[in-house]
Structure formats: C-alpha cells, structure tokens
C-alpha positions as CSV (number, residue, x, y, z in Angstrom):
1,X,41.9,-59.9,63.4
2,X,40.8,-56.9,65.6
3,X,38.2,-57.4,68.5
4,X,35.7,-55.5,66.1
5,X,36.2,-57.1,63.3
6,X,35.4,-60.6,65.3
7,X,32.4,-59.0,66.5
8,X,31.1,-58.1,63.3
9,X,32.5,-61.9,62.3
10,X,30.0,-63.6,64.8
11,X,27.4,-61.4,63.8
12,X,27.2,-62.4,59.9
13,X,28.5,-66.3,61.1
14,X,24.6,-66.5,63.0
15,X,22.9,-64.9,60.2
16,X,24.4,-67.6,57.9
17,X,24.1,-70.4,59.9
18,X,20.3,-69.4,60.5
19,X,20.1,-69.1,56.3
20,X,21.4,-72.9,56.3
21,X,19.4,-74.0,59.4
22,X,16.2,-72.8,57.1
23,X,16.9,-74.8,54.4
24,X,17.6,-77.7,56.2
25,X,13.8,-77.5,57.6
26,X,11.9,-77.1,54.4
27,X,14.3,-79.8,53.0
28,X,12.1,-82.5,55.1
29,X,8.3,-80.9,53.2
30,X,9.7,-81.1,49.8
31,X,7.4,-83.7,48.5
32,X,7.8,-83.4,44.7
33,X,8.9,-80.7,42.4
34,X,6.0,-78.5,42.4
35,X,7.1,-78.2,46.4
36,X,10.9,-77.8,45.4
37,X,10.1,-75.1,42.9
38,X,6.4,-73.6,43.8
39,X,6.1,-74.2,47.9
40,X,3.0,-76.4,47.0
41,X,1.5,-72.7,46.5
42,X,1.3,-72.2,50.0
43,X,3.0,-68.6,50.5
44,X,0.8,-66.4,53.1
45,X,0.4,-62.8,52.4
46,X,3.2,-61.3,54.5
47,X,6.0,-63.6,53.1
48,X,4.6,-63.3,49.6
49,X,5.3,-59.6,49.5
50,X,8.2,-59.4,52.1
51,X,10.4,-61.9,49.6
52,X,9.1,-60.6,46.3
53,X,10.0,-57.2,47.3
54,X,13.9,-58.6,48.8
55,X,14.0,-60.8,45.9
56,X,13.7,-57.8,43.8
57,X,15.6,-55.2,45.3
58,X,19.2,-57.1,45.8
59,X,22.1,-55.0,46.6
60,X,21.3,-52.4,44.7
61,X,19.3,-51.1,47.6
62,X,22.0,-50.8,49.9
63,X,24.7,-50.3,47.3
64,X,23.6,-48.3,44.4
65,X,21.1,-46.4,45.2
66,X,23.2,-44.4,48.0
67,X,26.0,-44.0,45.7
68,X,23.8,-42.8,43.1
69,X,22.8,-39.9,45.3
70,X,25.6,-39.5,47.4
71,X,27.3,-38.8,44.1
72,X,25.0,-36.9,42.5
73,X,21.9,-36.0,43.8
74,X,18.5,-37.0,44.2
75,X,17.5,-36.6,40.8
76,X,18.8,-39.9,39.4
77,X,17.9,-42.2,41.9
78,X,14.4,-40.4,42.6
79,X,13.2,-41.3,39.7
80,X,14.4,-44.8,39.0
81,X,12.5,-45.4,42.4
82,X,9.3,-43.8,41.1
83,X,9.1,-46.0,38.1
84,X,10.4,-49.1,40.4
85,X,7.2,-48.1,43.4
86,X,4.8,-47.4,40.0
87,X,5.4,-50.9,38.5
88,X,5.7,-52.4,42.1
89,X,1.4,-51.5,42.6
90,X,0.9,-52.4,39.0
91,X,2.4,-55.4,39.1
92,X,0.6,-56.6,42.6
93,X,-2.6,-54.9,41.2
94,X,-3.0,-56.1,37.8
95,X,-0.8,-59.8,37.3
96,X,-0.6,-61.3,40.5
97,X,-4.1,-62.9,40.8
98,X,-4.8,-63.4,37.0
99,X,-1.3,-65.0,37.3
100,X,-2.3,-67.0,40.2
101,X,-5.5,-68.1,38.7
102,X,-4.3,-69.1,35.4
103,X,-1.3,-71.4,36.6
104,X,-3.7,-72.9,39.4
105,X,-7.0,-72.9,38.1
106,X,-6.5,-73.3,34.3
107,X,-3.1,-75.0,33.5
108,X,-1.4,-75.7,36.6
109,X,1.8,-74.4,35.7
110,X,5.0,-74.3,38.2
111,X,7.4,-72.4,36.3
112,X,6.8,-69.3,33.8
113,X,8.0,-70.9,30.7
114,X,5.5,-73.8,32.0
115,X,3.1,-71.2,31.4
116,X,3.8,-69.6,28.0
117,X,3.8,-73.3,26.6
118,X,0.3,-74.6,28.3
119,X,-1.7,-70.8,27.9
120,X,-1.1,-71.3,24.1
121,X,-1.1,-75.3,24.2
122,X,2.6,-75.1,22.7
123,X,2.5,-79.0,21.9
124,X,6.2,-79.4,20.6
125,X,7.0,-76.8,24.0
126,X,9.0,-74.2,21.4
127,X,7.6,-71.4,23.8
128,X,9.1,-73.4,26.8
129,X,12.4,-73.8,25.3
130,X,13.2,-70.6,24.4
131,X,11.8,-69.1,27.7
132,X,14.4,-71.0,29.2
133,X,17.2,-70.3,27.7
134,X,16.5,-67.2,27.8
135,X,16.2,-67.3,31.7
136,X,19.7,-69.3,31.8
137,X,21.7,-66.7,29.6
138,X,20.3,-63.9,31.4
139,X,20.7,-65.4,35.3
140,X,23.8,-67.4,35.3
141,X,25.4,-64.3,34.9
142,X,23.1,-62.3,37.3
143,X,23.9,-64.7,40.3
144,X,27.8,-64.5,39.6
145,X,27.5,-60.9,40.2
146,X,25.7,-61.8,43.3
147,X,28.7,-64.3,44.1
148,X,30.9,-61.4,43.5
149,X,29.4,-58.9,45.6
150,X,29.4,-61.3,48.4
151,X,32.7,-61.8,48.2
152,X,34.0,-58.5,47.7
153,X,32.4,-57.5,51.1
154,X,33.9,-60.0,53.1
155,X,37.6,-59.2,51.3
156,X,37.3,-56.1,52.1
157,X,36.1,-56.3,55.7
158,X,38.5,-58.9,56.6
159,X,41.0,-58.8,54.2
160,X,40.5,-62.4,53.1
161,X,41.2,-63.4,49.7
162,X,38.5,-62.9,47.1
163,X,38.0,-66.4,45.6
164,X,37.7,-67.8,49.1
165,X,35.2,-65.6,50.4
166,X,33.2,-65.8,47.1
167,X,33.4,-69.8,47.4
168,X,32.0,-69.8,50.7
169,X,29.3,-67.4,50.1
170,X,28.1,-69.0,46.9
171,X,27.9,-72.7,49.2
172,X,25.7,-71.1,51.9
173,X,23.8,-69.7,49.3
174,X,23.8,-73.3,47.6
175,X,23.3,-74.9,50.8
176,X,19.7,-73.8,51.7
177,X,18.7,-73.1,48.1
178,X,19.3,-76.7,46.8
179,X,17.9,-78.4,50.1
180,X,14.9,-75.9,51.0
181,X,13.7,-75.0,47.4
182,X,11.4,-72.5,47.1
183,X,10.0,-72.4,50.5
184,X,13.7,-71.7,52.0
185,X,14.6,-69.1,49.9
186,X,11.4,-67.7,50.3
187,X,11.6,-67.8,53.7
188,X,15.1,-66.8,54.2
189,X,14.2,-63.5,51.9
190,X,11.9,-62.7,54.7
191,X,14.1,-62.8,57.0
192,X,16.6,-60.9,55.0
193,X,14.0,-57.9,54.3
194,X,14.0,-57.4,58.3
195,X,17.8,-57.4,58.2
196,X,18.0,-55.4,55.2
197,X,15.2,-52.4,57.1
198,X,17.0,-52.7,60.0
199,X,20.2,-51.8,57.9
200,X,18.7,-49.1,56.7
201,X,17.0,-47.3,59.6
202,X,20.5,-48.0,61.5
203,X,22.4,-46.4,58.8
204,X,20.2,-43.2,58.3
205,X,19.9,-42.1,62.1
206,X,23.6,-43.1,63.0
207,X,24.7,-40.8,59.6
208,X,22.3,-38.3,60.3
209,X,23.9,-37.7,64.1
210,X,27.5,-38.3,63.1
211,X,26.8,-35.2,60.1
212,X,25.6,-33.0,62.7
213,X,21.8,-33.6,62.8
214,X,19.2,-32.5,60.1
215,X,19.2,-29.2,59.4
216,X,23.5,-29.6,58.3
217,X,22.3,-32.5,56.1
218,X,19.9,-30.3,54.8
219,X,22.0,-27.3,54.4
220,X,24.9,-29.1,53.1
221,X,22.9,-30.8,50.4
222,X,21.4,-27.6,49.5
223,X,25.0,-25.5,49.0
224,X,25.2,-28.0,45.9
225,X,24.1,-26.8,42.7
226,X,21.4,-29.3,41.5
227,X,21.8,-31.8,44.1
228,X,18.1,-31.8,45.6
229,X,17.0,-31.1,42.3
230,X,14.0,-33.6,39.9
231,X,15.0,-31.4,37.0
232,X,18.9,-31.4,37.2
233,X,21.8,-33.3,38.4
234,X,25.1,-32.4,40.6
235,X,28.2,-32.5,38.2
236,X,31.6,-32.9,40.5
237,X,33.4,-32.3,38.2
238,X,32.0,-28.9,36.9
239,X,30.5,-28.2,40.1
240,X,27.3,-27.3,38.8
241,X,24.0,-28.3,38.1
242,X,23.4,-30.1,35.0
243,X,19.5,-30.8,33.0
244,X,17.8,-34.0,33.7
245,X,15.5,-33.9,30.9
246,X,11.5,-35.1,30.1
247,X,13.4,-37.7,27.7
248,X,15.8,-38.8,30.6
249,X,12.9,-39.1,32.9
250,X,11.3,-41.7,30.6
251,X,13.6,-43.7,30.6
252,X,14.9,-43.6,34.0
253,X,10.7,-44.8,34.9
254,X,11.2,-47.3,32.3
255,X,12.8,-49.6,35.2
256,X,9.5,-50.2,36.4
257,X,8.4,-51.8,32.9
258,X,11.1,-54.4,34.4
259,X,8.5,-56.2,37.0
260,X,5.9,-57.8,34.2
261,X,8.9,-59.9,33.0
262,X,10.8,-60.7,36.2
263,X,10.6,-64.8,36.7
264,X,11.9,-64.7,40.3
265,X,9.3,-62.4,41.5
266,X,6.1,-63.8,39.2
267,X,6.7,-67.3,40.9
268,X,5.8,-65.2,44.0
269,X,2.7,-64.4,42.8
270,X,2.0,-67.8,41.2
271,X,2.7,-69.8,45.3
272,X,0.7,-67.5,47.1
273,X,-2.1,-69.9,48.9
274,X,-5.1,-67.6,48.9
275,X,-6.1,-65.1,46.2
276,X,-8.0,-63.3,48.4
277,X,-4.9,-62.3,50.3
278,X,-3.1,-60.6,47.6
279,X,-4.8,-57.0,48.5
280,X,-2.8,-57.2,52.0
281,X,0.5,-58.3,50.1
282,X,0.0,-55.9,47.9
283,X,-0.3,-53.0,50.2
284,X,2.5,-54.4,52.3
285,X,4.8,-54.8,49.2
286,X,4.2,-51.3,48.1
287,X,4.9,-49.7,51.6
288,X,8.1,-51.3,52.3
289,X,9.7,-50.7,48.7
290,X,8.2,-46.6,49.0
291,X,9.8,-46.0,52.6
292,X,13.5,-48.6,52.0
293,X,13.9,-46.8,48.7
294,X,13.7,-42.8,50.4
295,X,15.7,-44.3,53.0
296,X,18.6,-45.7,50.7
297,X,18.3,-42.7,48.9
298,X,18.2,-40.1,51.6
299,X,21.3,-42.2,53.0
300,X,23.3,-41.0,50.2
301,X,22.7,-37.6,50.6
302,X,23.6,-38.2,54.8
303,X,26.6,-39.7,53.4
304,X,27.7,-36.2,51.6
305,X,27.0,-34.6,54.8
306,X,29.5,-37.3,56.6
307,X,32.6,-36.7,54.1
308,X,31.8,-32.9,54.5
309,X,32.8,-33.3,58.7
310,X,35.7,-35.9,57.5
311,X,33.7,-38.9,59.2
312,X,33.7,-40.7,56.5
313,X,36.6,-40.4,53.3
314,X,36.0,-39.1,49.9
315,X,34.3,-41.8,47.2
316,X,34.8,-41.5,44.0
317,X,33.2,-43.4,41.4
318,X,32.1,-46.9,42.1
319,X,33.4,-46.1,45.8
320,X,30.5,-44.2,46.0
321,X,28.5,-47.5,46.4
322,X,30.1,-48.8,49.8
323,X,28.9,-45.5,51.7
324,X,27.0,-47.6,54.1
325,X,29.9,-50.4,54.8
326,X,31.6,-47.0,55.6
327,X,28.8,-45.9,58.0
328,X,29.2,-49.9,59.6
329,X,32.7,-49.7,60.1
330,X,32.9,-46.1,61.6
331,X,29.6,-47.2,64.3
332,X,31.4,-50.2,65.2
333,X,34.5,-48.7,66.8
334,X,32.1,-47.3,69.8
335,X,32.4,-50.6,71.2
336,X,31.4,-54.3,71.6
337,X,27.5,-53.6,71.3
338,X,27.9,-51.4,68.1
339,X,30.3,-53.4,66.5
340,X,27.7,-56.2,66.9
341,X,25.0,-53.3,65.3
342,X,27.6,-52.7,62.7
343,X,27.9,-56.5,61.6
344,X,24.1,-56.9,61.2
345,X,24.0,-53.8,59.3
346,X,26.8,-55.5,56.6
347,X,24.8,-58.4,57.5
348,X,22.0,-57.0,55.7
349,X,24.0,-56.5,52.6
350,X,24.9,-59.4,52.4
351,X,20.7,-60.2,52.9
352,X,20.3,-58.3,50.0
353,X,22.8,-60.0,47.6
354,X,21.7,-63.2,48.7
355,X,17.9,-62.6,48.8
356,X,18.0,-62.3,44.8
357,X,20.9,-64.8,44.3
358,X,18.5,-67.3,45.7
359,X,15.4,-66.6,44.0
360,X,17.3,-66.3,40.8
361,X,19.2,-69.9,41.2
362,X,16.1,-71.4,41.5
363,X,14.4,-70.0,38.4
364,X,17.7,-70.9,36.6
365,X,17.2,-74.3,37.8
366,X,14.1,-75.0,37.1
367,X,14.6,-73.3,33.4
368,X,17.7,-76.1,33.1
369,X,16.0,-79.4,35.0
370,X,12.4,-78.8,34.8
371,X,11.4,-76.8,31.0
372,X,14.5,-78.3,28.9
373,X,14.7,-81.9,30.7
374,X,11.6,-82.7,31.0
375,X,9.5,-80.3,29.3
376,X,11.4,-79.9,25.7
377,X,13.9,-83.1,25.8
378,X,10.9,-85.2,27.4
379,X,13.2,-86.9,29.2
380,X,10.4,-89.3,31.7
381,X,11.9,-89.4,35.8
382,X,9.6,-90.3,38.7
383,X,9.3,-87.6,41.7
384,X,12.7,-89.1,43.3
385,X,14.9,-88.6,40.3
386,X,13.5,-85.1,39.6
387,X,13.9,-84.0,42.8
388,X,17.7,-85.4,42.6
389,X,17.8,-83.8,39.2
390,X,16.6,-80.2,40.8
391,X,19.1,-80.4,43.5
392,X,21.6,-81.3,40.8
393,X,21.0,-78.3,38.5
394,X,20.9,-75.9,41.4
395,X,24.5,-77.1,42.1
396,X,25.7,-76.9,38.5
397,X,24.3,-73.7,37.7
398,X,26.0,-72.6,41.0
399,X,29.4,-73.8,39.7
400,X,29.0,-72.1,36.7
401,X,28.5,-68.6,38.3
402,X,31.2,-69.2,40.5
403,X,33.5,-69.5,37.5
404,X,31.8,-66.6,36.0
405,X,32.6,-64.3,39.5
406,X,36.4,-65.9,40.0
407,X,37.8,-62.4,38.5
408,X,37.1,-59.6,41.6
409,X,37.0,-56.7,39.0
410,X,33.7,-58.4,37.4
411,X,31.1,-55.7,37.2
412,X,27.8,-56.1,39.5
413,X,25.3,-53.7,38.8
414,X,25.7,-53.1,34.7
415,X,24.9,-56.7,34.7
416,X,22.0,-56.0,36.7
417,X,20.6,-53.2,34.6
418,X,21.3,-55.1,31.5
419,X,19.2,-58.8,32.9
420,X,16.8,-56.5,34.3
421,X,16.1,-55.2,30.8
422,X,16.2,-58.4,29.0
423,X,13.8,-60.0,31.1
424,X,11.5,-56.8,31.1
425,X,11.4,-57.1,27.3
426,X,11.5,-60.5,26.3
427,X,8.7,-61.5,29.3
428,X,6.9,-58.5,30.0
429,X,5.2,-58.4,26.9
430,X,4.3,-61.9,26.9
431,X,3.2,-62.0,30.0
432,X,0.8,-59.2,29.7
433,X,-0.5,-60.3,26.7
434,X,-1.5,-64.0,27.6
435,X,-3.1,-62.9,30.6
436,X,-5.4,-59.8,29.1
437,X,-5.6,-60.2,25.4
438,X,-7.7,-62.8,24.5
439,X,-6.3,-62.9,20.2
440,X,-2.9,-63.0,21.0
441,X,-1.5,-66.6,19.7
442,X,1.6,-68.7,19.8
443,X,3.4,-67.2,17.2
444,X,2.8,-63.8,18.5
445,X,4.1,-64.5,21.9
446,X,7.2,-66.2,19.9
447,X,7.8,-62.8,17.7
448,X,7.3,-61.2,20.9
449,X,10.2,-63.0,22.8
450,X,12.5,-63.4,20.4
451,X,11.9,-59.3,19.2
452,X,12.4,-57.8,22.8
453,X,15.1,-60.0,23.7
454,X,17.1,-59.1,20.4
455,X,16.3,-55.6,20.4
456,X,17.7,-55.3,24.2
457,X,21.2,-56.1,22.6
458,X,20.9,-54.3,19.8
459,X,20.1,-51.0,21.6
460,X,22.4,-51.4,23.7
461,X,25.5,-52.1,21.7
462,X,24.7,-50.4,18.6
463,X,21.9,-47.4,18.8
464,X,22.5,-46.2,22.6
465,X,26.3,-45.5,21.7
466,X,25.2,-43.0,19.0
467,X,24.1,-40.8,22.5
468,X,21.7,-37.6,22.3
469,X,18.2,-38.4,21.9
470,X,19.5,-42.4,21.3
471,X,20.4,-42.1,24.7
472,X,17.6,-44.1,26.9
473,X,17.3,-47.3,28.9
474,X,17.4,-50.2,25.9
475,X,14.3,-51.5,28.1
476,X,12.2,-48.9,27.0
477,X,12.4,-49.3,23.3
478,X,12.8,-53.1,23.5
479,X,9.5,-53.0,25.9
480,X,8.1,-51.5,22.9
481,X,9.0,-53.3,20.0
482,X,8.3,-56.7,21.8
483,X,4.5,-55.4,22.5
484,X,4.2,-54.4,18.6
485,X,5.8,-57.6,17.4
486,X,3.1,-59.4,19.4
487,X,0.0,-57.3,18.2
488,X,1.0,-57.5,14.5
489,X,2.3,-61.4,14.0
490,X,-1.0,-61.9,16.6
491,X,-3.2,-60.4,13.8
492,X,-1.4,-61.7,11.1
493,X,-2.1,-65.2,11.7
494,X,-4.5,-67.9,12.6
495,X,-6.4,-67.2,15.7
496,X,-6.0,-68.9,18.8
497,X,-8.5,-72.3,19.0
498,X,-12.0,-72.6,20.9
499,X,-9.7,-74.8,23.8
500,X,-7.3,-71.6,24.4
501,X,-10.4,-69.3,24.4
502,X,-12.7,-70.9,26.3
503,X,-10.0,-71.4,29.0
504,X,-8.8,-67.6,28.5
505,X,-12.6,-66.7,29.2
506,X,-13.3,-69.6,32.1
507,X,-10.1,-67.5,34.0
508,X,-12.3,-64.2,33.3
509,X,-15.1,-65.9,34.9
510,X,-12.9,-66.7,37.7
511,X,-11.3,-63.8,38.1
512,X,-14.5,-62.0,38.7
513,X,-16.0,-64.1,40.9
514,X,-12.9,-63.9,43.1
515,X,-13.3,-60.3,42.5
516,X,-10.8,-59.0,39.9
C-alpha cells in the first residue's frame, strides 16, 4: 500500500471509528423501544432536517447525479432535482407537523405502519401487516445495495477483495445502528451531511481549477450539442442533441411524489421534539438539498471539462458514476495534506451510502420486530426483551442484505429508483390521505396499498417495455392509481366511525392552534 493510499486509509479508519463511538453513546439512553426506534421524540431542528435530507439523498448524490450529467447533460439530472427540491418543501410544509401531531398527540405511534393501523383503529392490525412487509421486501434489498456500494469503493481504492470490504462496512454500519437506535443513526447522518458538503465543495473547486478555471468549463460544455440544455439531452453516441420532452419532464419530477411515502425520512418528522421548530428545519432542509444537488450536478459537467485536458480518463457508462473518486484520487497525489483531503472526500461517499443504509435498517427492523412481532403476531415481551428483540432483527436483517450484496456486479441505483417508487406509491397515498381526508376508511387505505404497490411492478415489467408514450417513471402512474383506488373503495363503503372522526378533527384543532 502506497503512502497515499494510507493517508486516505487513516482518514475513512477515524470517520468510522467516530460512526461506532456514536452509537456506543446513545446505546447507554435507550430506555425502551420508543427510544430505540423514535429518539423519545427528541430530535432538535437542525439534526431533524440535516439527517432527513442525508437519509434521503444516499449515494446517489455523490454517485449518480454527476454521472448523469457528466454523461449527458444537465437536462436529466436538472430536473429529477427539481421534482426532488419541489417535494422536499412539500413534504416539510405540508406532512411533517400533521405527522408529528397525529402520532404524538392522537395515537402515539412509533413506526409508520403503527400509524396506518391506529389512524383507522385497524383492530386485527391488517393495515400494520401489510405495511410491513411491504417495508421489508422493498429495504432488505435497498440496504444490500448500500452494502455493495460500500464495498466496491474500498475494492477499488485499495484493491481489497469485495466480500471483505463489504463485510466490514455492513458491521460498522450494524455496529452503531443496533446499539444507538434511532438517535445514533440520526446523529451519525448529521455528521455525515457535513462530510458529504464538504465532499462536494472540495470536489467542484479542485475540478473547476484542474479544467482550467470557469470560463473552459463553460465553453467546453457549451461546444456540446444539447448538453446545457432543459429541452434536450447530449447523445455520445450521435453526437448530437436529442428532445427531452413535456412527457419526459413529468416523469422525471415525478421523483419528488417519492417523499410522502418514504418511512426512513417520515420517522424524522414523527421524533422531532418541538412542532414549533419545524419552520427552521424546514428551511434548512430545503437549502442544503437546492445548493448539494447544483453542486453534484455542476460537478459532472466539471468532470467533462477534466477528461477534455486528460486529467481525468474517459467513463463510459456506469463509470460515469465514480467521476468524483476520480477527482479524490488525482487531489491526493499533491501530497500528505491532500491525500488526507482526498480520503475525507471518499469518506463522504461512503457518508452517503451509510447515512441511508442506517436509516433504512432501522425502519426494516422495526417493520420485522416491532409491527409483525408484536403488533400482528401479538407476541407479549417486557421492555428488556424487546429491546433484545430490536437489536436482534437489526442484526438479521443485516445478514440478509449481506447475502443479498455477496455478488460485486449487483446493481445499486436501479434498485434505488425501483424502492423509491414502491414506497412512493404504496405509502404516499396513504399517508396523505389519513392525514387530510377526513372519509377516507380502512379499506380504502388497504385498496390503496395494495393498488400502488402492484401497479409499481406491473408498470414496470410489463407496460414501461412497450416504450413511446408508455415510457415514464412507474411512480407516476402507480402514484396515481393508488390515490384513485383510495377515493373510490373510500366512497364505496362504510364511513369511518365517530372515534376516527372525532380524533381526525381533535388533530385539526391541534394543528391550528399550533398554527398549521
């Protein structure tokens, strides 16, 4: 191992023992489970929004969006980030302190299938069940490709073998999620926001001098046909400028339909300790997702500018993702200091993939140990034994991803687009409707699952290959469905009792009292 490469080494080796060291300290104020899985609701303002927002963003961030542009243009990535900053505010604005309110105030809810179950007094926890499996399916697989990442960026910085350097990411990971609960991974993703900005802000300046400066950014972005385009997108291999469509567009925004259903970053809203604080998370939230996302994006187009004066090779494809591991490894040959730079910029990769692993272990967890257990099984356990039980399913669900990630050619980001959607759907819906709509019922909110959820897969597998017009994001029409399924079965049958309505209308009251 070269001198650099045990720079960058040390460099990631603190960050991870800090992650570990942070678990280990909440580990000693986990009381019960609402602690292990909820903080005790005591999440200030900044860390609310800071580990939402790193929570939510993963690697993609660091990894795809750059490629995205670096390989294309702006066009693509543009406006996936405009829908992404669009249902950011919404979400902040409109479900965080109804949220809040109704799992505090009304039901005291921990989890969000918890909360589907209790808002429409579920009594045989049908809601709960299939909330939770629907969570496990979709973020098993999610953290493996989390695993995975992690490992192949120490592989390929070091050359160790995959499996091994997946392992031993996956047990930090493990380490301070199953000791520190909810209040280590949400202060971990804190930390790892700051690591990932700092990545970013590195990267851009660094690129932009290595390219030349600005204006030959600018220039060389502009000598491609389409590339700084919202209407069209660079073809390499036509070398022209291709239509990005009004139906494309649509689509593209419809990521940002994805927040309503997200579990990982509604439990953020649901710990925060005061309601009143939610305008400054909000606001907080919102900047840093606006600025990282031009950042990442502008990072790609730097990127172009880099391979252009041969700083940097030629990426092709997928390559096209590891632009800023390229960056890292060209800044930390300029000696001891900027190799140490360079390893907390892949240090903030690694933030990233971890920051969303975490968040979605624990909702996986609590889906397995906490809804199915306890909830559907009614398996009875004092505080100890739950919390044992907690731990336990953290570890099990970790070993199950593992297995999942064991083959290095297992794909990260189509699994991320496709969970993203299926949450967005099956959720989203749901979510909105039990908080606004004071008719909707149990068996719409069931229809409504189980319709967004199916039609994810189906639109994906079976009408999105037909192409042309069929061609969108299978969250959009899923989104869609989900909603009408929920209107019409809502309608169709008996309306929700006086003790659902009076507590839907006692969280108005609420609501507008505390403002809202």
């Amino acid at each position: 191992m070269t001198s650099t490469q045990i720079c960058i080494m040390i460099a990631i080796t603190v960050y991870l023992i800090a992650m570990v060291a942070i678990g280990i300290y909440w580990s000693k104020k986990n009381e019960n489970v609402g602690d292990f899985y909820l903080g005790g609701r005591k999440l200030g303002p900044f860390v609310t929004a800071m580990s939402a927002e790193a929570s939510d963003m993963s690697s993609w961030l660091l990894m795809g969006l750059p490629g995205v542009a670096y390989l294309s243009g702006i066009a693509d990535p543009a406006w996936t980030a405009i829908g992404l900053a669009i249902g950011t505010y919404i979400n902040w604005l409109v479900v965080a302190k109804r949220i809040r309110t109704y799992t505090h105030e009304a039901n005291n809810s921990i989890t969000l299938p918890d909360f589907f179950s209790r808002r429409y007094r579920d009594d045989k926890n049908i809601l709960m069940c299939i909330a939770a499996v629907v969570i496990i399916i979709f973020f098993i697989p999610y953290t493996a490709s989390g695993f995975a990442a992690c490992g192949k960026l120490f592989s390929s910085l070091f050359g160790v073998n995959y499996q091994t350097a997946m392992i031993i990411s996956a047990i930090v990971i493990v380490g301070y999620t199953a000791t520190g609960g909810f209040s280590a991974a949400s202060t971990t993703d804190l930390v790892q926001s700051i690591v990932m900005t700092i990545a970013l802000f590195v990267v851009v300046i660094f690129g932009i001098q290595v390219a030349g400066g600005l204006d030959t950014v600018m220039d060389n972005a502009r000598a491609l046909p389409g590339y700084l385009s919202m209407t069209a997108m660079y073809s390499i291999s036509e070398n022209a400028a291709t239509p990005y469509g009004f139906l494309t567009i649509c689509s593209t925004m419809a990521w940002g339909l994805g927040y309503f259903g997200m579990p990982h970053i509604l439990l953020r809203f649901m710990a925060i300790e005061d309601t009143q604080k939610l305008t400054i998370s909000r606001r907080i939230a919102t900047v840093w997702v606006v600025i990282s996302m031009i950042v990442a994006i502008f990072i790609g187009v730097v990127g172009y500018s880099m391979t252009k004066v041969g700083a940097v090779p030629v990426l092709e494809g997928s390559a096209s993702e590891t632009i800023i591991v390229q960056v890292a490894e060209l800044l930390s040959h300029s000696g001891i200091a900027t190799a140490i730079l360079a390893g907390i910029i892949l240090a903030g990769i690694l933030a990233a993939t971890m920051s969303t692993a975490d968040s979605q272990l624990l909702a996986a967890s609590s889906s397995a140990s906490h809804n199915l257990l306890q909830g559907f099984f009614g398996i009875k356990m004092s505080e100890k034994t739950a919390m044992i039980f907690a731990r336990c399913s953290v570890v099990i669900i970790s070993i199950i991803a593992a297995f999942i990630a064991r083959d290095p050619a297992s794909s990260v980001f189509a699994i991320v687009s496709f969970a993203w959607a299926g949450f967005g759907a099956a959720f989203g819906p749901v979510v909105l409707s039990a908080l606004f709509w004071r008719r909707s019922n149990k068996q719409g909110a069931l229809a409504g699952m189980i319709a967004g959820g199916a039609m994810v897969f189906i639109w994906k597998y079976m009408v999105r290959p037909l192409g042309g017009a069929w061609n969108i994001y299978e969250l959009l029409p899923a989104f869609v469905v989900s909603f009408a399924a929920i209107i019409i079965v809502s309608l169709l049958t008996k309306a929700p009792n006086k003790e659902i309505t009076d507590e839907f209308d006692r969280v108005n009251l609420i609501c507008k009292k505390n403002g809202k």
